[in-house]
CHARMM internal coordinates of N, CA and C (Angstrom, degrees):
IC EDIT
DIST 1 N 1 CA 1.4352
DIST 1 CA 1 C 1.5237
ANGL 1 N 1 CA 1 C 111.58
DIST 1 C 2 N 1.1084
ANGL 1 CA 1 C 2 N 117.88
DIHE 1 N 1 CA 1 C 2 N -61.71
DIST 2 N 2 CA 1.1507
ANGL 1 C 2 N 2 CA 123.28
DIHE 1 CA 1 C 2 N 2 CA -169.20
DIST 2 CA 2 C 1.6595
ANGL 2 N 2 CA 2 C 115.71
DIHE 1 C 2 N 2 CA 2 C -72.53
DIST 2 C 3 N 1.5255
ANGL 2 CA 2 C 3 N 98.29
DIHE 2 N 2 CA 2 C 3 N -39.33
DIST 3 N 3 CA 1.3513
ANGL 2 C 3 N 3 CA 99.11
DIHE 2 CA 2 C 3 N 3 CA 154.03
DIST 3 CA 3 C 1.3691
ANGL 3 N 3 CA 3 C 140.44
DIHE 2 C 3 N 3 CA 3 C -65.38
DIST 3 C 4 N 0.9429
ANGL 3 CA 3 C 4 N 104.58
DIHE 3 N 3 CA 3 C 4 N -32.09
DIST 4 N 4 CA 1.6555
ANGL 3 C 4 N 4 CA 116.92
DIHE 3 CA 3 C 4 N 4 CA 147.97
DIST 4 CA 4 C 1.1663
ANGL 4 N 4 CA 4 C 138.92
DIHE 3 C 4 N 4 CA 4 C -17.76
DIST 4 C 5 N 1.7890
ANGL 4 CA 4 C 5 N 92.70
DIHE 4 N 4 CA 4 C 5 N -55.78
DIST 5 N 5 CA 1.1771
ANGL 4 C 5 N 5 CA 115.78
DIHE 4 CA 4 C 5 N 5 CA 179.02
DIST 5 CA 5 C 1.7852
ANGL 5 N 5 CA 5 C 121.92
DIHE 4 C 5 N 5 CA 5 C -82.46
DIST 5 C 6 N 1.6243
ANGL 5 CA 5 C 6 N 103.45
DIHE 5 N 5 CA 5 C 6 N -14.98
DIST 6 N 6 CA 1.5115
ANGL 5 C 6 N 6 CA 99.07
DIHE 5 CA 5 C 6 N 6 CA -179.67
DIST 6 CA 6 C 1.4789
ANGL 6 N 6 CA 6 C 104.82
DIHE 5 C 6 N 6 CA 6 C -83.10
DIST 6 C 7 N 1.8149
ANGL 6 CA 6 C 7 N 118.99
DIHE 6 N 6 CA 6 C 7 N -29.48
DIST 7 N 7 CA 0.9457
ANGL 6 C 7 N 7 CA 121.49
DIHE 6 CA 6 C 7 N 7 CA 174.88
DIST 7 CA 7 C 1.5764
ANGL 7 N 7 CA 7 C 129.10
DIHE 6 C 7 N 7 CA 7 C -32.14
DIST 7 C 8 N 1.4234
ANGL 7 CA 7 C 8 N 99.15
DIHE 7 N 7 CA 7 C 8 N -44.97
DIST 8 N 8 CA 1.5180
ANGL 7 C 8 N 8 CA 138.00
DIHE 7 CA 7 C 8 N 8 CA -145.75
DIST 8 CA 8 C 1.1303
ANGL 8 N 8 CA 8 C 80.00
DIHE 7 C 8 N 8 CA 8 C -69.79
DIST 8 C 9 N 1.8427
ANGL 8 CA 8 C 9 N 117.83
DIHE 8 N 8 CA 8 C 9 N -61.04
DIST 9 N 9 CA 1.8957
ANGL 8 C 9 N 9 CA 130.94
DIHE 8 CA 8 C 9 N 9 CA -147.90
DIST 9 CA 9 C 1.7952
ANGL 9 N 9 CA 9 C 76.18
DIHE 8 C 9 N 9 CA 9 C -65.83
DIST 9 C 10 N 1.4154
ANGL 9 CA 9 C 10 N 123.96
DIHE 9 N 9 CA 9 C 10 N -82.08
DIST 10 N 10 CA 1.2240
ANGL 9 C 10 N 10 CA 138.73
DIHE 9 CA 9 C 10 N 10 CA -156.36
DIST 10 CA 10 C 1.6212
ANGL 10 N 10 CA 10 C 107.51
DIHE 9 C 10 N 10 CA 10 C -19.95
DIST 10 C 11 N 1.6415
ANGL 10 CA 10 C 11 N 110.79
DIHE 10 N 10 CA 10 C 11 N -62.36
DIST 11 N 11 CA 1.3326
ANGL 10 C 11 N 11 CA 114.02
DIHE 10 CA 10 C 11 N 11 CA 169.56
DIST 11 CA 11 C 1.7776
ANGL 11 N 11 CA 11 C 123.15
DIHE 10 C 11 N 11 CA 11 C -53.78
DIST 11 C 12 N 1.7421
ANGL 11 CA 11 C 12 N 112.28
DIHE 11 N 11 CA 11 C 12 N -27.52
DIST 12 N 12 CA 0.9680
ANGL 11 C 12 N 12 CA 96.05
DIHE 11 CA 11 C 12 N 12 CA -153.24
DIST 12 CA 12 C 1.7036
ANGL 12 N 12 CA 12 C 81.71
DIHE 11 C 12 N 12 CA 12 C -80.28
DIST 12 C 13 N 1.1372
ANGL 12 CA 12 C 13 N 116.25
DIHE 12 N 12 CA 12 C 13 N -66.49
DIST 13 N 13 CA 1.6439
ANGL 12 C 13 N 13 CA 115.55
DIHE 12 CA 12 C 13 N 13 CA 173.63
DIST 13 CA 13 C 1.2506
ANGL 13 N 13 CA 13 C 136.82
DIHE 12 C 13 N 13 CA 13 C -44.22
DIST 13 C 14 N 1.2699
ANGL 13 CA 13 C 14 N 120.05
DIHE 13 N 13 CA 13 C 14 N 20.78
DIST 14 N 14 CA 1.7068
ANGL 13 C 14 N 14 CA 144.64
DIHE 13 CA 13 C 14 N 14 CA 178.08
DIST 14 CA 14 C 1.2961
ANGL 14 N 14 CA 14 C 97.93
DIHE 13 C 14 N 14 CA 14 C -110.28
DIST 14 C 15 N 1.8178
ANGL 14 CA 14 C 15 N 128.63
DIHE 14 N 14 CA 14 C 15 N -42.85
DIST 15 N 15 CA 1.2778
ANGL 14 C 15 N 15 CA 114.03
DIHE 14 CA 14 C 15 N 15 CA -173.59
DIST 15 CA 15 C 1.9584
ANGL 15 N 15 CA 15 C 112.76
DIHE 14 C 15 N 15 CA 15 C -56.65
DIST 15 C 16 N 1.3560
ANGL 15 CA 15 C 16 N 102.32
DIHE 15 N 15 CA 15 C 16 N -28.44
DIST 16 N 16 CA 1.8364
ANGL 15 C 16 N 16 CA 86.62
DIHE 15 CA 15 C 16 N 16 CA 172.00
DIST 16 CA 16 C 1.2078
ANGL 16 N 16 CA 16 C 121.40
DIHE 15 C 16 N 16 CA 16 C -112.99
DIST 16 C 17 N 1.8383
ANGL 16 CA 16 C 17 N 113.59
DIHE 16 N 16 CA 16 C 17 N -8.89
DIST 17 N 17 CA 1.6032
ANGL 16 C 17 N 17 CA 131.70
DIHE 16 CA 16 C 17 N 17 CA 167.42
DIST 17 CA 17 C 1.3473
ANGL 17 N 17 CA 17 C 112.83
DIHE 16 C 17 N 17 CA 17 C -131.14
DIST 17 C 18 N 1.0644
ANGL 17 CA 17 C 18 N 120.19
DIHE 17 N 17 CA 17 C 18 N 93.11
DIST 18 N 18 CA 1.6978
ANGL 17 C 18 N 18 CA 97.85
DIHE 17 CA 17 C 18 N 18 CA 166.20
DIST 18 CA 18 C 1.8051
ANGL 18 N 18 CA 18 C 97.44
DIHE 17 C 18 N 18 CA 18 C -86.95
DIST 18 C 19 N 0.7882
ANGL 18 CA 18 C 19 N 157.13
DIHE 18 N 18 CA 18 C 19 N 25.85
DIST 19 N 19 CA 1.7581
ANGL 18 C 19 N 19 CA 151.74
DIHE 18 CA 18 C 19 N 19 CA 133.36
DIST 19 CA 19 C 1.4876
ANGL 19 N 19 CA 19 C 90.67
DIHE 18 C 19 N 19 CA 19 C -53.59
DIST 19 C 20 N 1.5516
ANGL 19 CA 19 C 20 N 121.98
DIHE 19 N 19 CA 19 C 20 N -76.16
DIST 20 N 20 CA 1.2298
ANGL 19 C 20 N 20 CA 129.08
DIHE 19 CA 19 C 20 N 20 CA -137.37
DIST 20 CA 20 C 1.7659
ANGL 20 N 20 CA 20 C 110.23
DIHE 19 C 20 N 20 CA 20 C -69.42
DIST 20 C 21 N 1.6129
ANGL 20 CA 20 C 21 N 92.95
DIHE 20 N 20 CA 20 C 21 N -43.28
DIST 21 N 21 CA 1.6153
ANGL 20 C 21 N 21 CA 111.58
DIHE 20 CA 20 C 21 N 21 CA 160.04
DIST 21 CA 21 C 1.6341
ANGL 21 N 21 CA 21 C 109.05
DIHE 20 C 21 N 21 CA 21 C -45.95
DIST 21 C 22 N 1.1073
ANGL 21 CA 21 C 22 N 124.18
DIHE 21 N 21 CA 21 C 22 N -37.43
DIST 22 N 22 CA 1.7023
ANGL 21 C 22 N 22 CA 105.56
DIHE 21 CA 21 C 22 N 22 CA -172.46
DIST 22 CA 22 C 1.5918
ANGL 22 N 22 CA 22 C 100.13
DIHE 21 C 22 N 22 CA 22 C -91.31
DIST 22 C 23 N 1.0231
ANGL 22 CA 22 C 23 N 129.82
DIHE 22 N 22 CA 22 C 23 N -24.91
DIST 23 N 23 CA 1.2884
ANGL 22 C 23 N 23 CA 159.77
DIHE 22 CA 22 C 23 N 23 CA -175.47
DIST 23 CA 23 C 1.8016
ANGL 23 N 23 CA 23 C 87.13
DIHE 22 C 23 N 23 CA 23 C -57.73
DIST 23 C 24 N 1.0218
ANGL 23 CA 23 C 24 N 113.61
DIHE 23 N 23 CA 23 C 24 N -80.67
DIST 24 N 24 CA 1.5831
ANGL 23 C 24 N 24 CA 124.91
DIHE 23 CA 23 C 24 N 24 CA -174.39
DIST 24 CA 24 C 1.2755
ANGL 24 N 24 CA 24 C 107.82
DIHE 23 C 24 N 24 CA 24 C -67.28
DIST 24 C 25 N 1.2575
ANGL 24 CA 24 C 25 N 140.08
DIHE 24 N 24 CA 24 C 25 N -6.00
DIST 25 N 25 CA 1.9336
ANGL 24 C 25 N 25 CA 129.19
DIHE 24 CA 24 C 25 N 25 CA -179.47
DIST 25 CA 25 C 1.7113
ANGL 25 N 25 CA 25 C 90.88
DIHE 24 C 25 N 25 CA 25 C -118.12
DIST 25 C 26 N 1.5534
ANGL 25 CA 25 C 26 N 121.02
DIHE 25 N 25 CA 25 C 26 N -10.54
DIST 26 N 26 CA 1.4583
ANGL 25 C 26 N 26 CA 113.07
DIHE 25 CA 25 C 26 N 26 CA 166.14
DIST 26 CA 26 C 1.7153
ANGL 26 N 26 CA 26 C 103.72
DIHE 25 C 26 N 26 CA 26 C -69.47
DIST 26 C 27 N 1.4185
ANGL 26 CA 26 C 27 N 106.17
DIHE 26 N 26 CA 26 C 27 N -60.88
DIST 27 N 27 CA 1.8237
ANGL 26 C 27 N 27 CA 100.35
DIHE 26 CA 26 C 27 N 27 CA 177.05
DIST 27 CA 27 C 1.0702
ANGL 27 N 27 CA 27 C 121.29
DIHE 26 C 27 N 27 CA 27 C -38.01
DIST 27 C 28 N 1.7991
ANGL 27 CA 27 C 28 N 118.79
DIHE 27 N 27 CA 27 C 28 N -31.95
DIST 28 N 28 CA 1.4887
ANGL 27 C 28 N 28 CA 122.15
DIHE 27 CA 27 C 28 N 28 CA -151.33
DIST 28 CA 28 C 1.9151
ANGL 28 N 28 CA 28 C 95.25
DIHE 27 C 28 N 28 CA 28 C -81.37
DIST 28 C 29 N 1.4490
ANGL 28 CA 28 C 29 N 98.16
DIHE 28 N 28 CA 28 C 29 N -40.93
DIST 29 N 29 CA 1.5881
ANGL 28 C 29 N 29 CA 102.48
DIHE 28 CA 28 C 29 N 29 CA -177.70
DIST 29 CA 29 C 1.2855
ANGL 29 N 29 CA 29 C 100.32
DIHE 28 C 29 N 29 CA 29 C -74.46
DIST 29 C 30 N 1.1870
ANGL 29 CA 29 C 30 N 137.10
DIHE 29 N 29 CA 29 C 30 N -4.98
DIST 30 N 30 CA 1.5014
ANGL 29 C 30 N 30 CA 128.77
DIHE 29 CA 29 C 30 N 30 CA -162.93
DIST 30 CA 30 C 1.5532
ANGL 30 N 30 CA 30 C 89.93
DIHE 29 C 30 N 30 CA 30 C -90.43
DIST 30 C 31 N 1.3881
ANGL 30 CA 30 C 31 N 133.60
DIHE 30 N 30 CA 30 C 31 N -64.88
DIST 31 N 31 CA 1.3639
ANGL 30 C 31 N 31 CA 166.03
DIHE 30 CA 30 C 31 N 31 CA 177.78
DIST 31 CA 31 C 1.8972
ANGL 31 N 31 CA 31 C 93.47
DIHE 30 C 31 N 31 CA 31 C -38.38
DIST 31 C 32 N 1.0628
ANGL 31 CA 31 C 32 N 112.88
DIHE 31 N 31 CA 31 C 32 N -48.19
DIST 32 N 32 CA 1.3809
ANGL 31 C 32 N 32 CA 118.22
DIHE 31 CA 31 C 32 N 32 CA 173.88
DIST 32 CA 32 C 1.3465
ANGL 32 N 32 CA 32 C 125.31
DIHE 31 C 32 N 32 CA 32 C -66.84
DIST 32 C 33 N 1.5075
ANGL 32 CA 32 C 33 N 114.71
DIHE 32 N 32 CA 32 C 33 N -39.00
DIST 33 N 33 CA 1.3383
ANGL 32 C 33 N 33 CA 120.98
DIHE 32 CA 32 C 33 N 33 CA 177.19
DIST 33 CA 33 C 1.7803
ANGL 33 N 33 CA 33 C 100.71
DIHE 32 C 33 N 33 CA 33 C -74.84
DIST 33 C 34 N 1.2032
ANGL 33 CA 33 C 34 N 132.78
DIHE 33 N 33 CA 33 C 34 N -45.98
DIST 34 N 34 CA 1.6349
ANGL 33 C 34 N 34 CA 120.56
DIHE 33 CA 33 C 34 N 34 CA 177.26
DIST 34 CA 34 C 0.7925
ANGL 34 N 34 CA 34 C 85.67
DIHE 33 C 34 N 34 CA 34 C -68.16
DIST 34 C 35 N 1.7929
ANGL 34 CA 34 C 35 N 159.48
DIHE 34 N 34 CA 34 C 35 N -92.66
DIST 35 N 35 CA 1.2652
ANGL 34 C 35 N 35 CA 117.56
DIHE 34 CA 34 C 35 N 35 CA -140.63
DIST 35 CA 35 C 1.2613
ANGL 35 N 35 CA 35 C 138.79
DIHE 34 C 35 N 35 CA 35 C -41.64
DIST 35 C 36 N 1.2118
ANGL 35 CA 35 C 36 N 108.34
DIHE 35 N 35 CA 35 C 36 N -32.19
DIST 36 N 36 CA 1.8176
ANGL 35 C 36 N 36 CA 131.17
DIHE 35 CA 35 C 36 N 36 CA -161.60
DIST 36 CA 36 C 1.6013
ANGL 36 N 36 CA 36 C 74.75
DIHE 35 C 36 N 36 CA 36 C -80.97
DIST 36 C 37 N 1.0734
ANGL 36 CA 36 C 37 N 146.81
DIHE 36 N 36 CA 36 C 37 N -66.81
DIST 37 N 37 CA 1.3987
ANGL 36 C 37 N 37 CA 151.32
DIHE 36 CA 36 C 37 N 37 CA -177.85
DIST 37 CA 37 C 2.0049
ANGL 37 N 37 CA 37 C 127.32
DIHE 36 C 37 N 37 CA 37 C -33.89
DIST 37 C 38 N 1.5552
ANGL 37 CA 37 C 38 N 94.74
DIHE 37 N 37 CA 37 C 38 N -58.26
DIST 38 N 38 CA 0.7731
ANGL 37 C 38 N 38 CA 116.39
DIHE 37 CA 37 C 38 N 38 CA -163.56
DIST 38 CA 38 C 2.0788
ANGL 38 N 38 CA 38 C 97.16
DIHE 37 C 38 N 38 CA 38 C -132.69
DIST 38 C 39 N 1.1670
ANGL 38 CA 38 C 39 N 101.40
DIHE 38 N 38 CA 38 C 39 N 61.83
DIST 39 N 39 CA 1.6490
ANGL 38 C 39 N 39 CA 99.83
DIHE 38 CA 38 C 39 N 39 CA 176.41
DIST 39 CA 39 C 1.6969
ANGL 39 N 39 CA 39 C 119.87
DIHE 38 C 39 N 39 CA 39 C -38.44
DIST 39 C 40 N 1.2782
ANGL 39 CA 39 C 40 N 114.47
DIHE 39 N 39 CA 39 C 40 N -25.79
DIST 40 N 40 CA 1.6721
ANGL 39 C 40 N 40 CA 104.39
DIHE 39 CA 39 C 40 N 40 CA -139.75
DIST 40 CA 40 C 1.7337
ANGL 40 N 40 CA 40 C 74.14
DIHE 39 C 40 N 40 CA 40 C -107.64
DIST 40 C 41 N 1.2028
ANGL 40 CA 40 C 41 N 120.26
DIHE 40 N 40 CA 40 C 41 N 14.53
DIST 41 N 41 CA 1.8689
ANGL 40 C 41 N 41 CA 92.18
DIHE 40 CA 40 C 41 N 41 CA -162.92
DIST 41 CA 41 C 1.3748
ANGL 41 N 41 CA 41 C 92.27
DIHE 40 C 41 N 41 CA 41 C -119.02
DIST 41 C 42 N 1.2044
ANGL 41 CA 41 C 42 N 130.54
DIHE 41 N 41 CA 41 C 42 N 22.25
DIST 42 N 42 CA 1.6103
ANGL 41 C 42 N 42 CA 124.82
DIHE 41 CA 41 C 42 N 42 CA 150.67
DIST 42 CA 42 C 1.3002
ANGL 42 N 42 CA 42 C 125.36
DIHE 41 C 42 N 42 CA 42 C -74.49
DIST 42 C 43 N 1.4566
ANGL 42 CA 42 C 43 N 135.44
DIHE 42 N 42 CA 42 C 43 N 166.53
DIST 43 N 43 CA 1.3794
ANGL 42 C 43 N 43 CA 128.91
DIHE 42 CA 42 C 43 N 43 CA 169.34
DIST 43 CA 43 C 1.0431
ANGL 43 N 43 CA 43 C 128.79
DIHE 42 C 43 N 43 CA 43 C -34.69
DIST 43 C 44 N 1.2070
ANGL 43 CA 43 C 44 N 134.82
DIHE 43 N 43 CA 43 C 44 N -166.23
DIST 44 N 44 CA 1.5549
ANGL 43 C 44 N 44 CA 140.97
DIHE 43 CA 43 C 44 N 44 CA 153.57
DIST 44 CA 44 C 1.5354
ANGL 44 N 44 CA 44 C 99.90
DIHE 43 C 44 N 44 CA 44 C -146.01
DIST 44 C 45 N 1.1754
ANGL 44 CA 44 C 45 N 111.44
DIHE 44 N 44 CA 44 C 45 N 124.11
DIST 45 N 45 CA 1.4576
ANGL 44 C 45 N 45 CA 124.98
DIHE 44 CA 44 C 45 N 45 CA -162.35
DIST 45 CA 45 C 1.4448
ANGL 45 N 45 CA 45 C 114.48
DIHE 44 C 45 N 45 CA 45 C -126.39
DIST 45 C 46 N 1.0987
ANGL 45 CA 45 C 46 N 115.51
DIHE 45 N 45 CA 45 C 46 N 119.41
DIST 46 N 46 CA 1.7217
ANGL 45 C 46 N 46 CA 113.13
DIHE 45 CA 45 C 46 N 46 CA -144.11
DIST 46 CA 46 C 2.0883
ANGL 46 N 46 CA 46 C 106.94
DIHE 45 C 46 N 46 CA 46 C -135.26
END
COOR INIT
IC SEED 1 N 1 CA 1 C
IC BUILD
């Protein structure tokens, strides 16, 4: 599912960059690994 969903961004931002597209689902996994790391240091979104 969720992967799904990065897929989705990857394709949608490949239609005018695929550089920039891998570029942007590298941050997304990057952003994923500190959380998984560091749980408490994301937002709080209310």
């Amino acid at each position: 599912m969720a992967l799904d969903n990065i897929q989705d961004i990857y394709d949608f931002i490949a239609k005018d960059s695929p550089h920039f597209a891998e570029l942007e689902v590298q941050k997304i996994y990057e952003r994923i690994k500190l959380l998984h790391r560091y749980p408490l240091s994301g937002k709080i979104v209310r």
